[in-house]
N, C-alpha and C positions, 0 to 999 in steps of 0.2 A: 598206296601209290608212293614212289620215289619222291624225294624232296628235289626238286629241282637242283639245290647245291650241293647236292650229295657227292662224295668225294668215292664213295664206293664203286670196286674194278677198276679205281683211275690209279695208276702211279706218281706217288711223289720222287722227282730229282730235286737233287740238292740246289741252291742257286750257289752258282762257277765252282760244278764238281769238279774240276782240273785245275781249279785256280789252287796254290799254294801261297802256306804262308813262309817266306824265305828267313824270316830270322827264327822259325821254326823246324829248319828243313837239316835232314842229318848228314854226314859227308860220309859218301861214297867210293869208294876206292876198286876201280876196277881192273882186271889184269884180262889181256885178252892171246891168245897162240895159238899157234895154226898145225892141224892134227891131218900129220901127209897121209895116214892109214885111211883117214874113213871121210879126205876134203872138206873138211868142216873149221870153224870158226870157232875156237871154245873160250868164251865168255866165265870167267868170273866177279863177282860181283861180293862186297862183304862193307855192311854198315860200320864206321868208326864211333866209339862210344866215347862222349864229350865229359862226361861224368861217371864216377863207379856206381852212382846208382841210379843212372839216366833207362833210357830202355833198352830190353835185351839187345845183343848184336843179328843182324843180320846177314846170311850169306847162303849164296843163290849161285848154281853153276850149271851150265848148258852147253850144249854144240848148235853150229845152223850153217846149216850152205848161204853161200854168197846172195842166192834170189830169196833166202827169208830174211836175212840183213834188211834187203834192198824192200821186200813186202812191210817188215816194223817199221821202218824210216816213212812206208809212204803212209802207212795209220798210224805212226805221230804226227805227220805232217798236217791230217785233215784237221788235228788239235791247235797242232802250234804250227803253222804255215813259214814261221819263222826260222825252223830247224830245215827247211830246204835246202839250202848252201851247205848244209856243214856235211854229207854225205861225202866220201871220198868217190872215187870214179874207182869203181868194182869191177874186178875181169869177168867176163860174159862163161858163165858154165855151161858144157858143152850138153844135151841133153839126147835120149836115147841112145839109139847105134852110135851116133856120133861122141859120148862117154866112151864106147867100149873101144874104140880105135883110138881114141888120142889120152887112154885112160895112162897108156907106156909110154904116150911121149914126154918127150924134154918140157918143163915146162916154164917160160920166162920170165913168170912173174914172179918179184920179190916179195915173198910173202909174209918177211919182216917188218916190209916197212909198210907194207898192208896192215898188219896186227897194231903197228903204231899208228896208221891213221883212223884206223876204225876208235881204238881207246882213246883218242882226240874228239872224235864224233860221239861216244860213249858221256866226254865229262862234259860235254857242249849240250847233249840232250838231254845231261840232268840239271842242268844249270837254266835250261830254257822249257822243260814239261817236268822237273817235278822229279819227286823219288817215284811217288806211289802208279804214277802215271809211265815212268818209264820200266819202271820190274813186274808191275804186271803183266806188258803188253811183251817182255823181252820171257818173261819166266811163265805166264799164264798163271799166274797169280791172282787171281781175280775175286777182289771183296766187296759185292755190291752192298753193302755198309759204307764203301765211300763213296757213293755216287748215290745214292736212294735214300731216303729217310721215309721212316713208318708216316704212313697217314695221322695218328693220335698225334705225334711228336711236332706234324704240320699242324695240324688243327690246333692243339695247345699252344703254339708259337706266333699262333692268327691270333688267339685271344688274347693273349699275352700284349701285345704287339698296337694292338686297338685300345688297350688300357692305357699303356705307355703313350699311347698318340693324344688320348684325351688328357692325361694326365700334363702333357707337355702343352696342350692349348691351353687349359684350365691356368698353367703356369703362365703364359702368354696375355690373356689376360689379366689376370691378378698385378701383370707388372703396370698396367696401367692408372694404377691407384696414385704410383708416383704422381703422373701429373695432372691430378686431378685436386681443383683448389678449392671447388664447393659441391654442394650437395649435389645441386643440377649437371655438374659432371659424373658423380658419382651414381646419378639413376642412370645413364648411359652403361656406366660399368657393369653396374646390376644385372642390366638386360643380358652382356655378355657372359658373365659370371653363370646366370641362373642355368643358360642355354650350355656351354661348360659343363657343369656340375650334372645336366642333365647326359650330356653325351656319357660322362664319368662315368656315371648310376649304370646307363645302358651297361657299358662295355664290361664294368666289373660283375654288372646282374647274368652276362652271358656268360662271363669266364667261369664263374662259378657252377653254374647253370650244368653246364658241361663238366667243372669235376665232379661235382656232387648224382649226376647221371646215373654211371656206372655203379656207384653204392645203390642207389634206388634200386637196377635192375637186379642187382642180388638179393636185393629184402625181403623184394616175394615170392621167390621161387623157397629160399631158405625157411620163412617161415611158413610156405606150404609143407616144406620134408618136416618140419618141425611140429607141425603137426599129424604128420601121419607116422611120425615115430612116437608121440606119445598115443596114438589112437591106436598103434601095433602093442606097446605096451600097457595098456590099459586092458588086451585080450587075455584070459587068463589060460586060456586053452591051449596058446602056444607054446612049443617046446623051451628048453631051456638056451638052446642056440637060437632060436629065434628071436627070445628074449636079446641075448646080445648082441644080436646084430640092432636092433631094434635102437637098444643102447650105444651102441656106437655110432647108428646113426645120427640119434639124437644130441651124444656131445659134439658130433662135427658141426653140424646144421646149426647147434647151438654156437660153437665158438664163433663160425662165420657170417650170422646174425647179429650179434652182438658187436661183433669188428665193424657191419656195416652201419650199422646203428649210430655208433662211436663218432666214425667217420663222417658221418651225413651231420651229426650235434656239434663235431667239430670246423666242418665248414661253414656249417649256418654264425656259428661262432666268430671264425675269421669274417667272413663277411659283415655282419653287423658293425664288428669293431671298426671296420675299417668304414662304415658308411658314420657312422657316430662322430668319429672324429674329422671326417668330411663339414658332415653340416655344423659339427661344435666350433671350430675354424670360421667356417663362414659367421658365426654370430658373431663371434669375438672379432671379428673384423668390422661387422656392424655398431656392436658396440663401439669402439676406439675411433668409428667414425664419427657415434653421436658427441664423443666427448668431443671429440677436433672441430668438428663444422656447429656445435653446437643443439640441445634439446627442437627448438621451435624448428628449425628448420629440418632436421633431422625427421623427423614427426612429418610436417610436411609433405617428403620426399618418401621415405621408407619407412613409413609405420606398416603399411598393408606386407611390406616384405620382412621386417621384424618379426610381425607375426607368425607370419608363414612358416618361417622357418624355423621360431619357437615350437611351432605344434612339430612340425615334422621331427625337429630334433626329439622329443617327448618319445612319439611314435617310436623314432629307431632305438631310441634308450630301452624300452620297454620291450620291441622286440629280442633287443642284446641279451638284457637280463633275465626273458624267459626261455631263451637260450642257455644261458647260465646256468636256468635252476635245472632246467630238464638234463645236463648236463651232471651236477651233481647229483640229482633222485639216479639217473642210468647207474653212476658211480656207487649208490646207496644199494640197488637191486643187486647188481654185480656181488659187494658185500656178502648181504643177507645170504645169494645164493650158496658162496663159499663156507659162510659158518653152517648154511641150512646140510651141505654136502659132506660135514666133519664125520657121520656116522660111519661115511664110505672109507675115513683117513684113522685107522687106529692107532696109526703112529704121531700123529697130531698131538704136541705139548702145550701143557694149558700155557705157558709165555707166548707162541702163537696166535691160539685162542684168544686173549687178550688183546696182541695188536690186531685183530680183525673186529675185534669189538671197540678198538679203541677209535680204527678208523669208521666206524660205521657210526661211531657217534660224534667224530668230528664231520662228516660229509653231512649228518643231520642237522646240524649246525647251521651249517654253510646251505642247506637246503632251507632252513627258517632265515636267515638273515638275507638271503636271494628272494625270499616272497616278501618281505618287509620291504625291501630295496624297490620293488614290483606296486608294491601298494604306494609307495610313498612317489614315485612316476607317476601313476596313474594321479592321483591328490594334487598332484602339479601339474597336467595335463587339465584340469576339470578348474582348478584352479584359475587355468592363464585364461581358459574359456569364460568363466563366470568373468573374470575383469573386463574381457573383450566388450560382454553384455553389459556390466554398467559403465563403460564407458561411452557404447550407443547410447542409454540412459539417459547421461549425463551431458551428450551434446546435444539430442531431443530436448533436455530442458531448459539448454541455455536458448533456444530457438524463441524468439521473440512474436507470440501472435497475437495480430491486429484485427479490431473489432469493430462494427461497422458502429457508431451513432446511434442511439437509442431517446424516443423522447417521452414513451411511455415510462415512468418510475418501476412500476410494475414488472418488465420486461428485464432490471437487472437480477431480480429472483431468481428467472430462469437461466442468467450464467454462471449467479452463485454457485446451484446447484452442480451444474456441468460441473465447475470448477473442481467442487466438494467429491463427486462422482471420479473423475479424472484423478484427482488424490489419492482415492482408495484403492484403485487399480493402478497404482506407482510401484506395486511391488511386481515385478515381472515372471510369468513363471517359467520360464527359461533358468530365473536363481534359483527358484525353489525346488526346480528340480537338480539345479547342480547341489545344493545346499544340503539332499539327500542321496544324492550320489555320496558327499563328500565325511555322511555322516556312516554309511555303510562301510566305506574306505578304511574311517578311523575304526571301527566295531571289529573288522576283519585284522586288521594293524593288532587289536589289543588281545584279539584270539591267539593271534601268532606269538605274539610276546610272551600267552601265560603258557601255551606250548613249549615254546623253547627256555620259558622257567623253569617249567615242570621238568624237561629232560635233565636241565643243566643239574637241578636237584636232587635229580634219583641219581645223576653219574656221579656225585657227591657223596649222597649217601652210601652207595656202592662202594666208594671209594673208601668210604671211614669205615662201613663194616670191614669189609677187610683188613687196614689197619687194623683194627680195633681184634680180629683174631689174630691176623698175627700176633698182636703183643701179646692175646691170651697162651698161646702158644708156646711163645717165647717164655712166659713167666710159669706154667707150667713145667717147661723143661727146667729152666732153673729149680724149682721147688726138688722134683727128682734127683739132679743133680745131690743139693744139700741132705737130703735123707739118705744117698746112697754115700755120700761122704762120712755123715755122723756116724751110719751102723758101720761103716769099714772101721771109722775110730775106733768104736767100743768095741767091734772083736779083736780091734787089734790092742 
């Protein structure tokens, strides 16, 4: 079923496709004469070039009887109703039988100063519709490029556009901070802020939404051909052309897989970064409030929004960064593929070979220091939560409970106990389970660390063997050298 705002079969028009912008607009120079052979009006028309390297020149030349004059005049007029007056009063052309009888006669009109009034009417009507509006309709020129724009280019200009609106409320309130002199003005602000930030979210969650689209609908048609090129080659049966088509279709499918792929890691990318530093703003505004209006009150008023928007920040740090890595592994496959594909390149020199290994081991790098980055979010996420918990905790304990009168001695036993019971269950397990969350965090933290040891020390040791034959190399060639000098000596 259609989406109800589907813009699809509708046309988009520009908004004021005739409108021009006049300190943009190019001078035209028109010469107009009057051709006795064939009664016509011949118009020329030729763009003046304001700079030598402005845009090409233009120039346009035609013939028209008197009644298509008078036809252009009146379809500029429905545009610009203001170009009415400037029409000269045109002789009536005589039409059928009545051409052929009065085609010998004498005829009275000065058709010079016709040609002058018309080229008057000429620089009036580009002066009041426009270049692009007056040589189309005079030459049939006609580029519906200036009146029409693609549906994509409207729909991206909607998104766009919604961003920019929330963006400029968001700024609207934020100015109100100015005059705001205590906390209780500032939860006011809040409310507008949140509501803000929330439209923000919306409009940029759509605009993206919509670039990111179009990669999706490529991913899986691609990596279905991309499968059924390796399932054709994987056939032993087939010819040796079948083979390469098979192959060809697999590099294409592959390159354009991978560009979408690219492309989807890289939006997700722009997005996050830009929600991150959204809500990291918003803290640091929080913060600089508690310092200004002070802790107790601060607390007060915006503890429960502090919070909030501590975890949330966490959240989008974390999704950034798993962006990030997935981002550099994409960068690591790509690699691998390229050294995996050397067998195919015999022209391939091991200097090359090297910077492909050398990038594949900085991207690995960058692929451990991105999960580390990853774990150490999450340990601060589990973190702010655990404190959340003991600070319920800790306002539970300061909670003063009153006990009714007792005149049995006997009966304070039984609060002792309560009391003694209530102690031992002080440890909540809400910690103890973050407490293992946070122990698993560090375990994975110290796996990754001897990982990217371990690499950083084979790329080392690599490193120095080779040194280490160059110089055997090197001092072998020397040695040679000296033996073939001494026996030159003694023959000689």
């Amino acid at each position: 079923m259609d989406q109800l705002d589907s813009l699809e079969d509708w046309i988009a028009i520009r908004d004021n496709p005739f409108l021009e912008d006049k300190s943009q607009r190019a001078k035209l120079q028109f010469s107009v004469s009057w051709d006795d052979a064939e009664k016509k009006v011949v118009i020329h028309c030729r763009r003046v070039l304001r700079a030598p390297n402005s845009e090409n020149g233009f120039s346009r030349s035609a013939s028209f009887t008197l009644n298509e004059i008078s036809a252009i005049h009146n379809q500029l007029s429905l545009v610009h109703a203001s170009l009415g007056p400037y029409l000269p009063a045109l002789p009536e052309e005589p039409h059928g039988l009545w051409s052929l009888i009065l085609s010998s006669s004498s005829s009275t009109v000065d058709y010079d100063k016709l040609c002058e009034d018309i080229h008057r009417y000429l620089s009036a009507a580009h002066e009041i519709c426009g270049e692009h509006l007056l040589t189309d309709t005079l030459f049939e020129v006609h580029s519906l490029d200036e009146y029409f724009e693609k549906i994509s280019e409207l729909r991206r200009r909607s998104y766009d556009e919604a961003v920019k609106r929330a963006d400029e409320k968001l700024r609207k309130v934020l100015s109100l901070r100015c005059g705001s002199i205590n906390m209780l003005d500032m939860s006011e602000v809040y409310k507008l802020e949140d509501d803000a930030i929330f439209q923000w979210n919306v409009a940029l969650a759509e605009l993206y939404n919509y670039l990111i689209q179009p990669f999706l609908d490529v991913r899986a048609p691609a990596l279905e051909k991309l499968m059924e090129a390796k399932k054709g080659l994987e056939e032993m049966h087939w010819g040796r052309e079948s083979q390469e088509m098979y192959s060809s279709i697999l590099s294409e499918w592959q390159t354009i897989y991978v560009h979408a792929l690219d492309s989807i890691q890289d939006l997700y990318t722009e997005y996050y970064s830009q929600t991150v530093t959204l809500i990291s703003d918003a803290k640091d505004r929080m913060l600089s409030d508690k310092n200004k209006f002070g802790q107790k009150s601060f607390e007060v008023v915006a503890k429960e929004r502090f919070i909030r928007v501590s975890e949330d920040l966490c959240g989008e740090r974390l999704q950034l960064l798993q962006n990030v890595k997935k981002n550099y592994e994409n960068q690591c496959d790509k690699i691998k593929q390229e050294i995996a594909s050397l067998d195919d390149c015999p022209g391939m020199t091991e200097k090359e070979l090297a910077a492909l290994e050398r990038k594949a081991y900085e991207n690995q790098v960058k692929v451990y220091d991105s999960h580390l980055d990853i774990l150490l979010e999450e340990e601060n996420l589990v973190r702010l939560k655990m404190n959340i918990v003991k600070q319920e905790i800790a306002e539970l304990a300061d909670e003063v409970t009153f006990y009714d009168a007792v005149e049995n001695p006997e009966d304070l036993n039984e609060f002792e106990d309560e009391l003694v019971a209530n102690a031992k269950k002080s440890t909540d397990p809400r910690l103890k389970r973050f407490e293992r969350k946070i122990v698993m965090i560090c375990r994975k933290k110290a796996a990754i660390r001897n990982k990217k040891k371990s690499l950083i020390e084979e790329k080392s040791l690599k490193l120095q063997k080779k040194r280490n034959e160059g110089e055997r190399i090197r001092h072998h060639h020397n040695i040679q050298l000296v033996t073939v000098y001494e026996t030159v000596s003694v023959d000689y």
